[in-house]
C-alpha positions as CSV (number, residue, x, y, z in Angstrom):
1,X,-16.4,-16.8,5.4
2,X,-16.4,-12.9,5.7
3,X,-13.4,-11.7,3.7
4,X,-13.2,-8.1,5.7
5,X,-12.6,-10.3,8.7
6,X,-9.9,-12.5,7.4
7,X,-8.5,-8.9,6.4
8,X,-8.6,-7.2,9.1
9,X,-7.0,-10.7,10.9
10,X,-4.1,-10.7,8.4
11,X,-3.5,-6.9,9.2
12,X,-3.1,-7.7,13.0
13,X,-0.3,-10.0,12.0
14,X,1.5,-7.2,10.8
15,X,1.2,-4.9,13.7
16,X,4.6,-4.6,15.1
17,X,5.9,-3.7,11.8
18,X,3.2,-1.2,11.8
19,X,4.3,0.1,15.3
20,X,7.6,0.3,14.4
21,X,6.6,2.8,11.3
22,X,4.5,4.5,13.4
23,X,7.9,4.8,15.7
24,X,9.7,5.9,13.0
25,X,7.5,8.7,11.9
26,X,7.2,10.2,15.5
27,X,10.8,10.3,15.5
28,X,11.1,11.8,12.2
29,X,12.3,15.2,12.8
30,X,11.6,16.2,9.5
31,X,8.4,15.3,8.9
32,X,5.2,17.9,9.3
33,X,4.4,18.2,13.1
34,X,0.9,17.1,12.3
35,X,1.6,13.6,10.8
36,X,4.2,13.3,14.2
37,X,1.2,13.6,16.2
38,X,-1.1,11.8,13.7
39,X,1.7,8.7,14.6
40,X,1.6,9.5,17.7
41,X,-2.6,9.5,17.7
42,X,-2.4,5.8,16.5
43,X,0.1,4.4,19.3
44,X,-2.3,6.3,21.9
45,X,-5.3,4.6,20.6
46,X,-3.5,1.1,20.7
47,X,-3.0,1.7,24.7
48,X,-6.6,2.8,25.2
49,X,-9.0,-0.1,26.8
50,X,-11.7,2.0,26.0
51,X,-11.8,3.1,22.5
52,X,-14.7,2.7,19.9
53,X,-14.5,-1.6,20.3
54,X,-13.6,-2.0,24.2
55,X,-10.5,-4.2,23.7
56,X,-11.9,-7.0,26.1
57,X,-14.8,-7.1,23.5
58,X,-14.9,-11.2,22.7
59,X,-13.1,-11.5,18.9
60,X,-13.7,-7.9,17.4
61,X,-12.3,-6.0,20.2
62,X,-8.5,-5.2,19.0
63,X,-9.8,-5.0,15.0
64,X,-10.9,-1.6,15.6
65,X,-6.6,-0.9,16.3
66,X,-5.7,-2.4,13.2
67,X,-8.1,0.0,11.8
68,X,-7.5,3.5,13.2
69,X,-3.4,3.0,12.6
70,X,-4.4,2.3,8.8
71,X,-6.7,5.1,8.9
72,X,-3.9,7.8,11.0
73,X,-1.3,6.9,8.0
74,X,-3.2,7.9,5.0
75,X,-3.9,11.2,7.0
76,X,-0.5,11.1,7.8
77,X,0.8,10.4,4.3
78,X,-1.3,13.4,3.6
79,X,1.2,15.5,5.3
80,X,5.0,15.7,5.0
81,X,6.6,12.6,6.2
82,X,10.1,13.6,6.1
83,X,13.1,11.2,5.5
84,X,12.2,8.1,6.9
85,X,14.0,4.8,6.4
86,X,12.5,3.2,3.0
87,X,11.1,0.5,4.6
88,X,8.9,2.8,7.2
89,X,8.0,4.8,4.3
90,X,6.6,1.5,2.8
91,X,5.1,0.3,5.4
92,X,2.8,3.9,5.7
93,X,2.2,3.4,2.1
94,X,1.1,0.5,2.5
95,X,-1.5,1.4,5.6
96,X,-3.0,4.4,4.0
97,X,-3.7,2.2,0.8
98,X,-5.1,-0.4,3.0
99,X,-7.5,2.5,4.8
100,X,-9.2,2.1,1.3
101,X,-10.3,-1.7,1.9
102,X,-11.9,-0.5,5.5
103,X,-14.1,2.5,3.4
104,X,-15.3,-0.2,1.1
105,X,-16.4,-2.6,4.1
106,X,-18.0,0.6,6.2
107,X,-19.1,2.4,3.3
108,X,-18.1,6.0,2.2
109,X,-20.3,7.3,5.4
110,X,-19.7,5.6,8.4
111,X,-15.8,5.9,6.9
112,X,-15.7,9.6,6.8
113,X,-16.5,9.5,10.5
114,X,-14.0,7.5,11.3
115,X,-11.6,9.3,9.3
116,X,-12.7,12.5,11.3
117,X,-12.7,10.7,14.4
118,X,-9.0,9.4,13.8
119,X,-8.3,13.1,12.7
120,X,-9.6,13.9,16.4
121,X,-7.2,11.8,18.1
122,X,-4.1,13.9,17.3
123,X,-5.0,16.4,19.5
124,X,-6.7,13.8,22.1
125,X,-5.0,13.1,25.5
126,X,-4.4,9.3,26.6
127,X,-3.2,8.4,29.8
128,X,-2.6,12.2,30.6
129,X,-0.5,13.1,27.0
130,X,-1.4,14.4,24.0
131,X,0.4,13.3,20.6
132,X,2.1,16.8,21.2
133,X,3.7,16.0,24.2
134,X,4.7,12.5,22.6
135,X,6.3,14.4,19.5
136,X,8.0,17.6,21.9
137,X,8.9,14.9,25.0
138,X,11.5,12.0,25.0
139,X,10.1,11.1,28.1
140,X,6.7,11.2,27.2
141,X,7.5,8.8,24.0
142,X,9.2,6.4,26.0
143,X,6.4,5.9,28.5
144,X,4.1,5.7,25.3
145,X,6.5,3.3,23.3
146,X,7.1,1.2,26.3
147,X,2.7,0.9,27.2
148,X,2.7,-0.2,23.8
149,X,5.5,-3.1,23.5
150,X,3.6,-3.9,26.3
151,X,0.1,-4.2,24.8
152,X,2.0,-6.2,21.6
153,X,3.1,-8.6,24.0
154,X,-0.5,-9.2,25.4
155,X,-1.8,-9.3,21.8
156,X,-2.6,-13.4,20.6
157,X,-3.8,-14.4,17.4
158,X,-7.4,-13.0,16.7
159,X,-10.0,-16.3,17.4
160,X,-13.3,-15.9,16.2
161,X,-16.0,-18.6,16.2
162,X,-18.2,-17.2,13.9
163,X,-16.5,-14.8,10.9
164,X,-19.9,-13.6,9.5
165,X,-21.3,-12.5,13.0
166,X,-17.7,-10.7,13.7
167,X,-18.5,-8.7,10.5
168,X,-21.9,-7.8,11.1
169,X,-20.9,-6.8,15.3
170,X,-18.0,-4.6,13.8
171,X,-20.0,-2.9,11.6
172,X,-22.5,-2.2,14.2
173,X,-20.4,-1.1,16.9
174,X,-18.3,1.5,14.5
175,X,-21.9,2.6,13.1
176,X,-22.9,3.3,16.4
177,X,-19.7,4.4,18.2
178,X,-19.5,7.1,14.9
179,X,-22.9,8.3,14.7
């Protein structure tokens, strides 16, 4: 069975947890403004249909998520994080040492554009707001928190008939999408 897949399936099961980091960070009025907006990035990119998988993509379609939120918190961690509640800080720890196992699977390559790529998003609009507005405006991060509880609730367990073909399909998209 492919072990990136059964991966990237465990890390969906930690999402919410991940969101609720990602929360944390935004709101973390201490942290650098760029890893705000880098937390920011990743919540707009979980709301987005069409990202670098299309979400209604059979199987693979939400891994790419689980991905780019790993992928925003190492370049967040990169950045001042501020004073965040132990078990936030953890958890975006524990993503940007994660974003490590997705550079192995890709390779150092296709990884770099996705890092770049991810690096793009904080200045990106979604739905009509960039991660600035999310960081400056309450109002702004409530809409966004609120299209993302949303999107959690929608969110089943990942089903994939065939792990191997998963693998190879997610490694061509990103390839592709990157190039």
């Amino acid at each position: 069975m492919a072990t990136f897949i059964e991966t990237l399936k465990d890390w969906a099961d930690t999402l919410h947890g991940d969101v609720d980091a990602m929360k944390a960070l935004i709101e973390g009025d201490r942290a650098d403004l760029e890893a705000r907006k880098l937390g920011a990035a990743a919540l707009g990119y979980l709301v987005t249909r069409m990202d670098l998988i299309p979400d209604w993509n059979e199987g693979i379609g939400s891994l790419d998520d689980v991905m780019v939120i790993r992928v925003c918190a190492q370049l967040a961690a990169a950045h001042q994080l501020g004073d965040l509640a132990e078990d936030h800080d953890v958890t975006i720890a524990r993503l940007g040492n994660e974003a490590e196992r997705i550079s192995d699977f890709l390779g150092e390559s296709v990884y770099d554009k996705l890092r770049a790529y991810c690096d793009k998003l904080a200045d990106a609009a979604v739905r009509g707001r960039t991660p600035q507005n999310v960081v400056e405006d309450e109002a702004a991060r409530a809409t966004l928190y609120r299209e993302v509880d949303e999107e959690l609730k929608k969110s089943g367990p990942i089903v994939l008939e065939d792990p191997d073909d998963a693998e190879l399909r997610l490694k061509a998209y990103l390839s592709h999408k990157l190039a």
